[in-house]
Backbone of each chain as ProteinMPNN parsed JSONL, in Angstrom:
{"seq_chain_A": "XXXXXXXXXXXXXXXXXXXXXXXXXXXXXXXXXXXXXXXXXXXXXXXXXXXXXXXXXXXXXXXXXX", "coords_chain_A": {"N_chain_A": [[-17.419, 21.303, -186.171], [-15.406, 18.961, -184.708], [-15.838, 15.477, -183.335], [-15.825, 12.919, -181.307], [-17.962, 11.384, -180.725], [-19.643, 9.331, -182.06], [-17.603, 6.838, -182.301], [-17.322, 6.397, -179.413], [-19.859, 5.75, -178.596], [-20.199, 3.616, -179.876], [-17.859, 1.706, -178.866], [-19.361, 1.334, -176.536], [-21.318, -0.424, -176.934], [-24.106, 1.284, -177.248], [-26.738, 2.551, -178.285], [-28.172, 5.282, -181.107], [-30.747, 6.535, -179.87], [-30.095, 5.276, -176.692], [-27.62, 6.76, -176.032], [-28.616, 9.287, -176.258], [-30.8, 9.529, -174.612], [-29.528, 8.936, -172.288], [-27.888, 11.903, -172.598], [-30.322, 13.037, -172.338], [-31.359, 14.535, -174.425], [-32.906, 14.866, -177.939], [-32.844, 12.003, -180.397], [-32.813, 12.819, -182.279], [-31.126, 14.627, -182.25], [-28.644, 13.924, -181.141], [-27.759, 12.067, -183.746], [-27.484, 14.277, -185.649], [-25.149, 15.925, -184.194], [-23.257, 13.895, -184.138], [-22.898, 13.584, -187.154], [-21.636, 16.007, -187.329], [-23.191, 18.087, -187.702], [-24.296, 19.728, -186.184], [-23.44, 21.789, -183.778], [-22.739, 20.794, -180.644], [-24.195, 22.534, -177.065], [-22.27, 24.197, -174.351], [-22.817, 23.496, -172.253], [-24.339, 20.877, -172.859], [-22.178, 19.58, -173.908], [-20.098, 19.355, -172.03], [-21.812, 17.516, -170.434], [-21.826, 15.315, -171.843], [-19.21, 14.798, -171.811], [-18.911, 14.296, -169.034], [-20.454, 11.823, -168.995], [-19.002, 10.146, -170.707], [-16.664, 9.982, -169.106], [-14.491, 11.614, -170.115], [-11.939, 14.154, -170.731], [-13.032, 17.593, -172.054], [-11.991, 17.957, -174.406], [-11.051, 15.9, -175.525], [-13.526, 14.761, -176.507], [-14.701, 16.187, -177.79], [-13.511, 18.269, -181.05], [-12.066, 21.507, -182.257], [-10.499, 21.895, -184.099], [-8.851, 23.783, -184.065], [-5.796, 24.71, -184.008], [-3.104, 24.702, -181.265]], "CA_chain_A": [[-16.591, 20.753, -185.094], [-15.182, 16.943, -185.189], [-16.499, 15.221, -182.358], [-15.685, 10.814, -181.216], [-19.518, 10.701, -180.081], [-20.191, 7.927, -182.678], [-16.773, 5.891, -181.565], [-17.28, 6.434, -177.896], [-21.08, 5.346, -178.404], [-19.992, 2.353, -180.141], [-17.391, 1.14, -177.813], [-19.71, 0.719, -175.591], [-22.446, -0.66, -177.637], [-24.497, 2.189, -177.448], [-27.261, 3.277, -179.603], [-28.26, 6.92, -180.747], [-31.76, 6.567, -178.524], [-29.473, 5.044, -175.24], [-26.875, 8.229, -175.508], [-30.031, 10.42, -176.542], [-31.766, 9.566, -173.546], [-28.798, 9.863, -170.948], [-27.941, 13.356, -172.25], [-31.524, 14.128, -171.847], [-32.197, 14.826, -175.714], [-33.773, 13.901, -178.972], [-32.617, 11.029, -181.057], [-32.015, 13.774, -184.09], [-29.963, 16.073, -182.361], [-27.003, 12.985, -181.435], [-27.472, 11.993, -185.049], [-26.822, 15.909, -186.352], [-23.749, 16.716, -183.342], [-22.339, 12.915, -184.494], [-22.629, 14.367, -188.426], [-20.843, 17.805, -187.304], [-23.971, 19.368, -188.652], [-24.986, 20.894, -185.439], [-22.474, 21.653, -182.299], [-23.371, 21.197, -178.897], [-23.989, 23.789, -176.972], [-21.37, 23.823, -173.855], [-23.485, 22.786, -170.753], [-24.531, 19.718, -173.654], [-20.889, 19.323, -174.429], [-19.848, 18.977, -170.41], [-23.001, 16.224, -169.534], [-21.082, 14.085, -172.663], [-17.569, 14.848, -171.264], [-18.99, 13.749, -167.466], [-21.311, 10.953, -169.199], [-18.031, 9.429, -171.212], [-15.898, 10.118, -168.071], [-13.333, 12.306, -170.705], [-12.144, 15.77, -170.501], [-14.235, 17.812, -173.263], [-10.865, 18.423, -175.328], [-10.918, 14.532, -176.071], [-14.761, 14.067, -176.913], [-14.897, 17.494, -179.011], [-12.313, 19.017, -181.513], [-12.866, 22.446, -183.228], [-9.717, 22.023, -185.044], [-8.332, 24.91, -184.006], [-4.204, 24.206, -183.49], [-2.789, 25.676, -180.13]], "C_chain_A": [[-16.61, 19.222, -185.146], [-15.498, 16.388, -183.697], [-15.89, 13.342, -182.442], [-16.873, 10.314, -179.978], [-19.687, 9.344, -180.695], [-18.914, 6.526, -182.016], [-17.048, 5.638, -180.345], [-18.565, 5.161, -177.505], [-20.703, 3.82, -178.8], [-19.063, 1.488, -179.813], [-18.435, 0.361, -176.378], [-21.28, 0.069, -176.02], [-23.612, -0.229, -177.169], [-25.118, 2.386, -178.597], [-27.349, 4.822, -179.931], [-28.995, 7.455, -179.481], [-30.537, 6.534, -176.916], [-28.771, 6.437, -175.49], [-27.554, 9.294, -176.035], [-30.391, 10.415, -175.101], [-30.652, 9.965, -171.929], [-28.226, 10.872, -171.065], [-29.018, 13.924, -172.068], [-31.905, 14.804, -173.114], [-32.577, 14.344, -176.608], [-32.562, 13.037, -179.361], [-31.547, 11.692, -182.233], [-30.995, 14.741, -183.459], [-28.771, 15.455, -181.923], [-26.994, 12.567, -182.816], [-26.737, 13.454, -185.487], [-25.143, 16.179, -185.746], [-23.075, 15.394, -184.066], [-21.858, 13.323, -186.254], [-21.556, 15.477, -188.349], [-21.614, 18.637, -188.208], [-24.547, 20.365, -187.581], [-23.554, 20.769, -184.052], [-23.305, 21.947, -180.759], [-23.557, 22.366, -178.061], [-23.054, 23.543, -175.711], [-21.824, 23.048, -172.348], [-23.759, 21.29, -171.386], [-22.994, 18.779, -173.715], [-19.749, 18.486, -172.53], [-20.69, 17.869, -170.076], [-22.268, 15.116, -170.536], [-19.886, 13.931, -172.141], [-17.761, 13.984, -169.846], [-19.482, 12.34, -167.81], [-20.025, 9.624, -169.647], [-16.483, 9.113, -170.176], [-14.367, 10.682, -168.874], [-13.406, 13.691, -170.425], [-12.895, 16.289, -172.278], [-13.338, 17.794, -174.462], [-11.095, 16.888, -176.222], [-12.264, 13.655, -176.708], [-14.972, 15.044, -178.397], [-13.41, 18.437, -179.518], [-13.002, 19.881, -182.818], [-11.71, 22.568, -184.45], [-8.881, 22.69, -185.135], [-6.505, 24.326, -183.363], [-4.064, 25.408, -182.421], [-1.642, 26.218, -180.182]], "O_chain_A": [[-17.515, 18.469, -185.505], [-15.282, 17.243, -182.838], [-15.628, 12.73, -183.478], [-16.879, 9.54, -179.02], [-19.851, 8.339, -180.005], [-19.285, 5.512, -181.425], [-17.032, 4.435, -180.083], [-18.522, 4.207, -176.728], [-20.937, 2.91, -178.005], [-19.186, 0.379, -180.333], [-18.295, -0.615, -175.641], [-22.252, 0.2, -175.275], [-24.34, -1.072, -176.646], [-24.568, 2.434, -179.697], [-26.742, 5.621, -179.217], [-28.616, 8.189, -178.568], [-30.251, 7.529, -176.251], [-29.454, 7.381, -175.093], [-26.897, 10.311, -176.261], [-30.213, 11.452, -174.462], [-30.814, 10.749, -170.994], [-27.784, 11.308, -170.002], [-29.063, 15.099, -171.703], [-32.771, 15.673, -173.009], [-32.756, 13.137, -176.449], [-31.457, 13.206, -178.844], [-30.454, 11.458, -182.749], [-30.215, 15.472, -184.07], [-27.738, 16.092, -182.132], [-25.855, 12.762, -183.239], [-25.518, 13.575, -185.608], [-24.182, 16.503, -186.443], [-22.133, 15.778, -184.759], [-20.671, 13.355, -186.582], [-20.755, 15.735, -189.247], [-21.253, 19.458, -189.051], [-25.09, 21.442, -187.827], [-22.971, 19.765, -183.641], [-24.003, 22.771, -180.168], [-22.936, 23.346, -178.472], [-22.802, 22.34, -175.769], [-21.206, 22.254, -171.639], [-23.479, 20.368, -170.619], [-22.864, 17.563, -173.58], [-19.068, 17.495, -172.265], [-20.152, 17.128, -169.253], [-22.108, 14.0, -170.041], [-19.489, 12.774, -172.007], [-16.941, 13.122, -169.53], [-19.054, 11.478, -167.042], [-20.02, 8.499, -169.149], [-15.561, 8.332, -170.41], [-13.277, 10.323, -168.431], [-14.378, 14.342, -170.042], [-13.145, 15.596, -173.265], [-13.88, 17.62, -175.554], [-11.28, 16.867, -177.439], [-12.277, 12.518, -177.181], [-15.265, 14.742, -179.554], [-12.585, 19.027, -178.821], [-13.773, 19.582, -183.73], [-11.909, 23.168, -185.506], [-8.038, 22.566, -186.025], [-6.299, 23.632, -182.368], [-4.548, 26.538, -182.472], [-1.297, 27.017, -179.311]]}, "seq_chain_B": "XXXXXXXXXXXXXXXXXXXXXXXXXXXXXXXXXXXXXXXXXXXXXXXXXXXXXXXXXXXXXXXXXXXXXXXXXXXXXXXXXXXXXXXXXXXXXXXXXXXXXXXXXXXXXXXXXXXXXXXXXXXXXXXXXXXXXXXXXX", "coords_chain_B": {"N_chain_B": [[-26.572, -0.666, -170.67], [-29.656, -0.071, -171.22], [-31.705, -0.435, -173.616], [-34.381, -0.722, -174.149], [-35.279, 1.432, -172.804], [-37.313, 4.41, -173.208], [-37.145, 7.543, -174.17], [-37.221, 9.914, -172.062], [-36.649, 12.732, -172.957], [-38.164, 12.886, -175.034], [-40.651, 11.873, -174.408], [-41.15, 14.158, -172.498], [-41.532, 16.217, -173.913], [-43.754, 15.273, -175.632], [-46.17, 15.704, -174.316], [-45.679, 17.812, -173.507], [-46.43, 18.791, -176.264], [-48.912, 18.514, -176.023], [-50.241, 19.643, -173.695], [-49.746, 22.207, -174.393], [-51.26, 22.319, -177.114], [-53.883, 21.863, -176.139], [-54.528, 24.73, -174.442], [-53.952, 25.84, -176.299], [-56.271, 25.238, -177.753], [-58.383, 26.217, -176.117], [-57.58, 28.854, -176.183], [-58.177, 29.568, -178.73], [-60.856, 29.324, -178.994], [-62.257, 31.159, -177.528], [-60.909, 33.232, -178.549], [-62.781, 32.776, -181.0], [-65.608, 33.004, -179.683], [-64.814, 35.481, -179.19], [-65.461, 36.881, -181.531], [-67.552, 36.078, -182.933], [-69.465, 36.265, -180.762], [-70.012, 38.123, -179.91], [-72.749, 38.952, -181.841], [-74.245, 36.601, -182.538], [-74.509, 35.606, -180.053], [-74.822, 37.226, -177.523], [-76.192, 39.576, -178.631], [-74.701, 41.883, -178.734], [-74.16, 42.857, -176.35], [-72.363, 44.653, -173.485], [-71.256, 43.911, -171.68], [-70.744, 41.29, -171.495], [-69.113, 41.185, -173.506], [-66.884, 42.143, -172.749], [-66.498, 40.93, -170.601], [-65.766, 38.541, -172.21], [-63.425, 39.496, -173.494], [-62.042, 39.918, -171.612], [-61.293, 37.063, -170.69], [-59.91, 36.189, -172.813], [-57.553, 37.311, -172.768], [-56.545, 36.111, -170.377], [-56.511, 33.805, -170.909], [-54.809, 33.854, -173.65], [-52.315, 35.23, -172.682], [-51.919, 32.734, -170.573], [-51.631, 30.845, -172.973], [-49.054, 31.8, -174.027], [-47.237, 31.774, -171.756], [-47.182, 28.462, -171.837], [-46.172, 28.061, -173.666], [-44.018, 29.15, -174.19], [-42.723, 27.646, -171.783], [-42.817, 25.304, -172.903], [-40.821, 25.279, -175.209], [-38.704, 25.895, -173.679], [-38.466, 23.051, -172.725], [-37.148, 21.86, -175.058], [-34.21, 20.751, -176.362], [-31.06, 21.574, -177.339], [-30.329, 21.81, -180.205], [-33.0, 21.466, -181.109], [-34.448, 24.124, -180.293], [-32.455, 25.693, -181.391], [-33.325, 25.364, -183.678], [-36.125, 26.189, -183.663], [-35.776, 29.172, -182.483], [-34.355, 30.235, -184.733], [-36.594, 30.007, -186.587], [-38.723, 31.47, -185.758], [-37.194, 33.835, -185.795], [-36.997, 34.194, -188.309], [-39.7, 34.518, -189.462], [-40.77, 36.478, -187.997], [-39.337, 38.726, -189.398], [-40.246, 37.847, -192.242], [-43.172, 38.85, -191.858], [-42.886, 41.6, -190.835], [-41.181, 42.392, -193.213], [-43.272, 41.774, -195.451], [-45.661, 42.884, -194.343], [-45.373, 45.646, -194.178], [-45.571, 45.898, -197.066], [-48.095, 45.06, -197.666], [-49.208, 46.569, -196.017], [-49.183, 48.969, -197.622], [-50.245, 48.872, -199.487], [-53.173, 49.627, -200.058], [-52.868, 52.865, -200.011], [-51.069, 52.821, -202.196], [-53.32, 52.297, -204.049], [-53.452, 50.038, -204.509], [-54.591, 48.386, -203.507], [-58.195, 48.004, -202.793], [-59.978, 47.278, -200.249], [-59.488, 48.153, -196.612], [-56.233, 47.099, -195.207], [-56.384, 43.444, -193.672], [-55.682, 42.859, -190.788], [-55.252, 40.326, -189.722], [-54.36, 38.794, -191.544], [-51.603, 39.277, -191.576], [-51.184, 37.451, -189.583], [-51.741, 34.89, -190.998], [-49.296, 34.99, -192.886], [-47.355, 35.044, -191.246], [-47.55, 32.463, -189.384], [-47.343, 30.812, -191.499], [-44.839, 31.051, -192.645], [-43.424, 29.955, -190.199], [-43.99, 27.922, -189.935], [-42.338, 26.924, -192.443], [-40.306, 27.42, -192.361], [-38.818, 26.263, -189.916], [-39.528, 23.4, -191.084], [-37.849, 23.755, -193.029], [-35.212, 23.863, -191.308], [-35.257, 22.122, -190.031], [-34.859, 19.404, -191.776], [-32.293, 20.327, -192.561], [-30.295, 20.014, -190.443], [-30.88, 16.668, -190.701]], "CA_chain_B": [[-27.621, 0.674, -170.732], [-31.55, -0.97, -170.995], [-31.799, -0.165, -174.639], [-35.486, -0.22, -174.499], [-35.316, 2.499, -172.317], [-38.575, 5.101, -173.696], [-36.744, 8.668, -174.073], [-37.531, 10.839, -171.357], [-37.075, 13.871, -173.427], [-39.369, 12.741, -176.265], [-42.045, 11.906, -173.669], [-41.488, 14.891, -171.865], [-41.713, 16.829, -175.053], [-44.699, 14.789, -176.051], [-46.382, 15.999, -173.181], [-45.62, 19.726, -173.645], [-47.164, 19.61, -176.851], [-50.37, 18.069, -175.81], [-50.647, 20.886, -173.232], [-49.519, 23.479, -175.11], [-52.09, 21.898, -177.915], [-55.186, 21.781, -174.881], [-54.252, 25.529, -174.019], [-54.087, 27.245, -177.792], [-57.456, 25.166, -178.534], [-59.137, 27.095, -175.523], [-57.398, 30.396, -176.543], [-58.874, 29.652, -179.946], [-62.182, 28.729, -178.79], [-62.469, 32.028, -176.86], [-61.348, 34.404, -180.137], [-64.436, 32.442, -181.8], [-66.334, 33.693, -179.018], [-65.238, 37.092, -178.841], [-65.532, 37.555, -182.858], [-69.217, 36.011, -183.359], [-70.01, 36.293, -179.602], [-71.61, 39.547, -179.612], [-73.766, 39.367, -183.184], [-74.818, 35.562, -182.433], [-74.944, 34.779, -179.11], [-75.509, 38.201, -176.414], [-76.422, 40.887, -179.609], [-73.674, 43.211, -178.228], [-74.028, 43.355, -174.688], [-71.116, 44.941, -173.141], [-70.541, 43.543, -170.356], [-70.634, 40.056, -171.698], [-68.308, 41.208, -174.579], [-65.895, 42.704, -171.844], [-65.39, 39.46, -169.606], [-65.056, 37.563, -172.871], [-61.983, 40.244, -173.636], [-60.666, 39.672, -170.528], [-61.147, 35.741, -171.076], [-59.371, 35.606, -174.152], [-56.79, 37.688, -172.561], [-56.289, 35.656, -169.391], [-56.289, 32.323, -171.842], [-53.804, 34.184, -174.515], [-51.454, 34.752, -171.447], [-51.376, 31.253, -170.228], [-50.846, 29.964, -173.631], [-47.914, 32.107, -173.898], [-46.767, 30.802, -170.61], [-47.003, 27.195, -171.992], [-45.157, 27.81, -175.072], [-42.616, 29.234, -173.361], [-42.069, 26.294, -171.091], [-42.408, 23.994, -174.471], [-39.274, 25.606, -175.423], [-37.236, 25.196, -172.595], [-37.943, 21.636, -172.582], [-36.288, 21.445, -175.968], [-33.249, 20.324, -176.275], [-30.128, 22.776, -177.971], [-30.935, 21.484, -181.645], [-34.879, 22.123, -181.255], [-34.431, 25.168, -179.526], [-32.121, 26.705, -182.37], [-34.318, 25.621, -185.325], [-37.51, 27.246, -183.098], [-35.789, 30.262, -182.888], [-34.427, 30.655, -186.142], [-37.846, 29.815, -187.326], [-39.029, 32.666, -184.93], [-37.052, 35.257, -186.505], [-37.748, 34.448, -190.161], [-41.392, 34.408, -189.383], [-40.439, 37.418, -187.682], [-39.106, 38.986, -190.645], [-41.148, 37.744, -193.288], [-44.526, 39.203, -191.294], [-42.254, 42.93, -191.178], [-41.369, 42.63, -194.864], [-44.97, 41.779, -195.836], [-47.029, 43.663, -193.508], [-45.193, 46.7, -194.744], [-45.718, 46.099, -198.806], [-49.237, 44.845, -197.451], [-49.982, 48.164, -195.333], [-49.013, 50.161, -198.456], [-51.143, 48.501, -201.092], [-54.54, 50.752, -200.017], [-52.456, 53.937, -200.102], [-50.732, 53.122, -203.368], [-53.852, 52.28, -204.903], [-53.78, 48.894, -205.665], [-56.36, 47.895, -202.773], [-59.935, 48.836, -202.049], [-60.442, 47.298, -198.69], [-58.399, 48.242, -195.91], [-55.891, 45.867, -195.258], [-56.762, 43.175, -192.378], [-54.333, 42.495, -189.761], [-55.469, 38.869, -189.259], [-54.124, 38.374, -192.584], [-50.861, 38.86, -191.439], [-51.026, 36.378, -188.709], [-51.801, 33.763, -191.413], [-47.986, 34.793, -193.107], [-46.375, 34.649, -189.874], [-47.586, 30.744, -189.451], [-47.145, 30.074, -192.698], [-43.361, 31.395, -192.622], [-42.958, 29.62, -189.302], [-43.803, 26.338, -190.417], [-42.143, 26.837, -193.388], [-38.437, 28.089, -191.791], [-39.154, 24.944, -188.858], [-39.413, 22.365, -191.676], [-36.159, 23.454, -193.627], [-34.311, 24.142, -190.689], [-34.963, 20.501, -189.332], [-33.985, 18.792, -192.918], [-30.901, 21.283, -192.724], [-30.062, 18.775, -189.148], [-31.037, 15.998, -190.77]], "C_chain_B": [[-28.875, -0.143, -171.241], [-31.772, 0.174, -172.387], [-33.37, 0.094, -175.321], [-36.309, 0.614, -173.673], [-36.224, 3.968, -172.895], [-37.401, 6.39, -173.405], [-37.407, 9.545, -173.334], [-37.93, 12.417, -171.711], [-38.27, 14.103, -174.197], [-40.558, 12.985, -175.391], [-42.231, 13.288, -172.936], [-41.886, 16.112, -173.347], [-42.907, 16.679, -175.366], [-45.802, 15.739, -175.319], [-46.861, 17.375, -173.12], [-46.235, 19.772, -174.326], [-48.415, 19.22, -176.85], [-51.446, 18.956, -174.766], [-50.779, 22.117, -173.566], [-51.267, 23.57, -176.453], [-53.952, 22.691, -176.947], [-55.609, 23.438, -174.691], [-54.335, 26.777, -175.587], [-55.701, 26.67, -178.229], [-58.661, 25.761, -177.718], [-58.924, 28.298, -175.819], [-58.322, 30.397, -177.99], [-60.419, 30.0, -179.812], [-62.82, 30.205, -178.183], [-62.369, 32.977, -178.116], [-62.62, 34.07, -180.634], [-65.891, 33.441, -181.064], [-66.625, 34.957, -179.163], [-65.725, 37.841, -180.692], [-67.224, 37.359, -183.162], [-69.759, 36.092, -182.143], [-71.51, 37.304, -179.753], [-72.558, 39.539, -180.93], [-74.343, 38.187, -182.447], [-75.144, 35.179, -181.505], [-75.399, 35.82, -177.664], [-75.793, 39.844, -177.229], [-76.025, 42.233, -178.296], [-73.753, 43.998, -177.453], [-72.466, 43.537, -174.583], [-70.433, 44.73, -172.91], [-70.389, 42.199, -170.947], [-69.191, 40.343, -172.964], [-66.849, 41.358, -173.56], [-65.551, 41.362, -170.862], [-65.452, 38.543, -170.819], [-63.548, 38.297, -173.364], [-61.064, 39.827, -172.268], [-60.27, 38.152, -170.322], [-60.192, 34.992, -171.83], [-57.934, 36.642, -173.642], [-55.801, 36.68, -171.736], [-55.385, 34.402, -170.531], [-54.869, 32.778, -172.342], [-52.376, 33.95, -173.524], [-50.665, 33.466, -171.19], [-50.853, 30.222, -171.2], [-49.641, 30.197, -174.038], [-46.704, 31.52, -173.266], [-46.208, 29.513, -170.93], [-46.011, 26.942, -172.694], [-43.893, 28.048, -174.981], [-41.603, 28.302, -172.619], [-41.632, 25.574, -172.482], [-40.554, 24.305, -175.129], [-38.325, 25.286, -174.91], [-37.176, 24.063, -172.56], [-37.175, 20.939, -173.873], [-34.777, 21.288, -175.805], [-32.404, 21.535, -177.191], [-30.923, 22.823, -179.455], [-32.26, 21.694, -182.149], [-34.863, 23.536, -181.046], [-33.832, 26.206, -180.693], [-32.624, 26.75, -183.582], [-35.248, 26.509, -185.108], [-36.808, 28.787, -183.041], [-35.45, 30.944, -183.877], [-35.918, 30.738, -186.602], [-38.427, 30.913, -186.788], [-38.736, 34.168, -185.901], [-36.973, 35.638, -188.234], [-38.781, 34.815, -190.231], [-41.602, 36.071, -188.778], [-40.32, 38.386, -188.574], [-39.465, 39.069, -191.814], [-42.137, 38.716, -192.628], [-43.651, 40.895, -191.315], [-42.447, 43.35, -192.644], [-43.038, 43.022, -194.973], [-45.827, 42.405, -195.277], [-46.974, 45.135, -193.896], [-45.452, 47.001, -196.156], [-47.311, 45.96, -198.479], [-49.872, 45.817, -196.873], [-50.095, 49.198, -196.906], [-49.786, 50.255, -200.1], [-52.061, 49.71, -201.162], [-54.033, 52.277, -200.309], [-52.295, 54.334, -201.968], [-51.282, 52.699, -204.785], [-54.289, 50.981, -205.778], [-54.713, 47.601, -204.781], [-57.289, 48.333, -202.513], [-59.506, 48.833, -201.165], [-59.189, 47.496, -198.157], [-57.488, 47.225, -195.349], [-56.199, 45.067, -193.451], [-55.723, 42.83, -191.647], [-54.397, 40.789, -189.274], [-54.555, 38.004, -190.655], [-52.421, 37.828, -192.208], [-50.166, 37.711, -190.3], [-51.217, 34.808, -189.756], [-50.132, 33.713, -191.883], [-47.128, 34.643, -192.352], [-46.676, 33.143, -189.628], [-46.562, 30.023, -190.609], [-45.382, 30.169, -192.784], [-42.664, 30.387, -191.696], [-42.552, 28.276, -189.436], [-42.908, 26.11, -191.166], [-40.414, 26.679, -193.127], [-38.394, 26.586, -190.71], [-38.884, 23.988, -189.739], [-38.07, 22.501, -192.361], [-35.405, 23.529, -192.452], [-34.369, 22.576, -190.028], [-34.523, 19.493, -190.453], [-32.556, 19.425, -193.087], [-29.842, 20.014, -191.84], [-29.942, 17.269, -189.74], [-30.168, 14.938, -191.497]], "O_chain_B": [[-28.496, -1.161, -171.821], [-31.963, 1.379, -172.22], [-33.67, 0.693, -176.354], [-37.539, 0.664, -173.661], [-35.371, 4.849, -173.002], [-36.728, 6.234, -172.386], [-38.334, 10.089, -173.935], [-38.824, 13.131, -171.255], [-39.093, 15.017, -174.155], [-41.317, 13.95, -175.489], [-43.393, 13.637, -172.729], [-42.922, 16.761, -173.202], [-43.526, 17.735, -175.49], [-46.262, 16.616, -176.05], [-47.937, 17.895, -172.825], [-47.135, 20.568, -174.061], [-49.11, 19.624, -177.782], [-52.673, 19.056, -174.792], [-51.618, 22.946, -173.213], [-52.054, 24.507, -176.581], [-54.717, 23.624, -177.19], [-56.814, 23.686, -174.743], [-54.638, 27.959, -175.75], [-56.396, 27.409, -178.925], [-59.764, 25.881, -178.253], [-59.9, 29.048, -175.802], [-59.126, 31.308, -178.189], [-61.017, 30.846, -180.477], [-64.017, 30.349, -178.43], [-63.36, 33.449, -178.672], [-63.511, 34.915, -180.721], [-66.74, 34.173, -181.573], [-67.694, 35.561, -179.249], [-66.171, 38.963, -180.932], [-67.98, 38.259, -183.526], [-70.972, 35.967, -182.308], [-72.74, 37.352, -179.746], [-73.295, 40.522, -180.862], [-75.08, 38.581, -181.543], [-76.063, 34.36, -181.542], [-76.172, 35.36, -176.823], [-75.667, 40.941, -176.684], [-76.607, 42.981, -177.511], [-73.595, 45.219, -177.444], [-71.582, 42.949, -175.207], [-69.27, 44.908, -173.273], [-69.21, 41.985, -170.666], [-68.355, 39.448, -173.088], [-65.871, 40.635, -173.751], [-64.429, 40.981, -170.528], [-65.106, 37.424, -170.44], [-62.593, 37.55, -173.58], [-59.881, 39.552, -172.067], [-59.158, 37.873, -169.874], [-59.764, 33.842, -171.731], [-57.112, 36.593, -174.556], [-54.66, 36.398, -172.101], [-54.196, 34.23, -170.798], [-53.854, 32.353, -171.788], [-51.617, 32.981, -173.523], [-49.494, 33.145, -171.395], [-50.134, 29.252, -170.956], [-48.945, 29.258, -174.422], [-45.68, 31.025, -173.737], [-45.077, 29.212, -170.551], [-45.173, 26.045, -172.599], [-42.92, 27.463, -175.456], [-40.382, 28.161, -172.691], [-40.517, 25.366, -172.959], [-39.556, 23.615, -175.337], [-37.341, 24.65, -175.289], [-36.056, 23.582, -172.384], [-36.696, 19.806, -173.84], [-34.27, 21.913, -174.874], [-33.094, 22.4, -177.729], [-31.826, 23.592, -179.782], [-32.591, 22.011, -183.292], [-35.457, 24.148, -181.934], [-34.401, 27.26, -180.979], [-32.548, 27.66, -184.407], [-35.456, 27.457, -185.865], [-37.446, 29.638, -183.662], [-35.939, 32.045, -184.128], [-36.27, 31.839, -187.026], [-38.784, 31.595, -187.748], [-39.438, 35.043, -186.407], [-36.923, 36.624, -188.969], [-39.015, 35.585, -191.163], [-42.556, 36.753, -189.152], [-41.326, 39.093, -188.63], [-39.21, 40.037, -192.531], [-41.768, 39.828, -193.006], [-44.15, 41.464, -192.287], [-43.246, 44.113, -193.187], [-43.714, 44.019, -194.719], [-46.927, 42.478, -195.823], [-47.975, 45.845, -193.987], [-45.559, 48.171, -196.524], [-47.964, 46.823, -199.067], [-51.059, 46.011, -197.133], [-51.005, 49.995, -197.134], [-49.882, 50.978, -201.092], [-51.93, 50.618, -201.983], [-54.868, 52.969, -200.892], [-52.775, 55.196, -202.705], [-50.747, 52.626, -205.891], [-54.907, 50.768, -206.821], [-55.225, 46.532, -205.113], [-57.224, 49.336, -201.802], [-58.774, 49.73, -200.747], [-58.11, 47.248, -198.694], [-58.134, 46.269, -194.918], [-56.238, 45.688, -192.389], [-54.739, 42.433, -192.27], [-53.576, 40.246, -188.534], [-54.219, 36.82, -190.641], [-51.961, 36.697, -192.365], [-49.011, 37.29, -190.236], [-50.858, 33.73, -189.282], [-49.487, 32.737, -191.501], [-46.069, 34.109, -192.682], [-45.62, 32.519, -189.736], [-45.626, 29.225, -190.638], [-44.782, 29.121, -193.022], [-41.582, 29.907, -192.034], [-41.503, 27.663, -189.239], [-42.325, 25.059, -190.898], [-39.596, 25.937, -193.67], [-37.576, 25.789, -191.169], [-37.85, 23.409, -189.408], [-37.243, 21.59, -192.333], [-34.399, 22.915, -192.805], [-33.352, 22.051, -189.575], [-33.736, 18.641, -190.041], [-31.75, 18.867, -193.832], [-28.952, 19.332, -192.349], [-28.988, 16.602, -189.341], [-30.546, 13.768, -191.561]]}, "name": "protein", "num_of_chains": 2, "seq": "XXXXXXXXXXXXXXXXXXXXXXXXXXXXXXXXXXXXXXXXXXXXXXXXXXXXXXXXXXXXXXXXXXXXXXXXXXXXXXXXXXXXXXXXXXXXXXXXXXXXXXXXXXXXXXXXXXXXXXXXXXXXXXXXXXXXXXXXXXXXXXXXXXXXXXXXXXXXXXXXXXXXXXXXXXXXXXXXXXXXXXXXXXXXXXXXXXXXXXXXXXXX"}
C-alpha cells in the first residue's frame, strides 16, 4: 500500500521519532509503513488521518481503482 | 513538535520488558527449586515439594499475565512479527516433537525422549522467526 507519510512528515519538518511518538509507536514501524513494507493496521491508519488532519483516502492508497 | 521528545512507546516498552524480565527470572528461580529442591535442599519432603509446585505455578501464571500485557503494549509492526514468530515456533516444536517422540520407538534412541528438550527448539525457533521477521521490516 502507497502511503504520503514521508511527504506529510516532511512538510512539516517532522522526524520519524516526532511522528513515531505522536502515533504512539516505534521508530521502525514509521520507517517500514513509510517503505510500504508493512501496512498499518486501521485504528493506526485513523490516529495518522486525525494526526495529519486528512481523510484516510488521502494519507493511504491501496491502489485499488474505483 | 519538541524533537527531543523521549518516545513514550519505547519507554513504555522498555519498561514491560524489565518486568516481564524480573517476573520470568523468579519463575525460573522457582523451576531450579522445584527440580534440585527436593534431592538438595528438603530430601523429598512432600509437603515442601507441594507448595514449591504450587509456587512455580502461581509465578508461571503471573509471568504469563506479564507477557501478555508486553504484547499489547506493542505497537501493530511488533505485535505481527511476535506472533508470526509465535506460530513458527509453534510449528517447528509440532514438527520436531513428533520426529523426536518417534526416534525411541523407531529405534534410533535409547533414552526416552525429554520434553524439556523441546522447550529449548521452541526458543530457539522463536528467536530465530523474531530476528528474520524484524530484518524482513527493516
Amino acid at each position: 500500500m502507497k502511503n504520503r507519510l514521508k511527504v506529510l512528515r516532511a512538510e512539516r519538518d517532522w522526524t520519524q521519532a516526532d511522528l513515531a511518538n505522536a502515533l504512539d509507536v516505534s521508530r521502525q514501524t514509521i520507517n517500514a509503513i513509510e517503505k510500504g513494507k508493512f501496512d498499518p493496521s486501521l485504528p493506526l491508519a485513523f490516529k495518522a488521518a486525525r494526526l495529519f488532519d486528512m481523510p484516510i483516502e488521502s494519507i493511504f492508497d491501496d491502489g485499488q481503482e474505483q | 513538535m519538541n524533537k527531543a521528545t523521549v518516545n513514550n512507546h519505547d519507554q513504555r516498552l522498555k519498561k514491560g520488558s524489565r518486568v516481564l524480565f524480573f517476573w520470568t527470572l523468579l519463575w525460573m528461580l522457582s523451576v531450579a527449586g522445584l527440580v534440585f529442591g527436593p534431592k538438595l535442599m528438603w530430601d523429598f519432603d512432600h509437603t515442601a515439594t507441594v507448595i514449591t509446585i504450587v509456587i512455580n505455578l502461581v509465578l508461571g501464571i503471573k509471568m504469563l499475565l506479564v507477557n501478555k500485557q508486553h504484547l499489547n503494549d506493542m505497537d501493530d509492526m511488533q505485535q505481527k512479527i511476535h506472533y508470526n514468530a509465535m506460530a513458527i515456533s509453534l510449528g517447528c516444536t509440532m514438527v520436531l516433537g513428533i520426529i523426536y517422540g518417534s526416534l525411541k520407538p523407531a529405534g534410533l534412541l535409547e533414552e526416552n525422549p525429554n520434553p524439556s528438550n523441546l522447550l529449548f527448539v521452541m526458543g530457539l525457533s522463536y528467536l530465530i522467526a523474531v530476528f528474520i521477521n524484524f530484518r524482513k521490516y527493516l
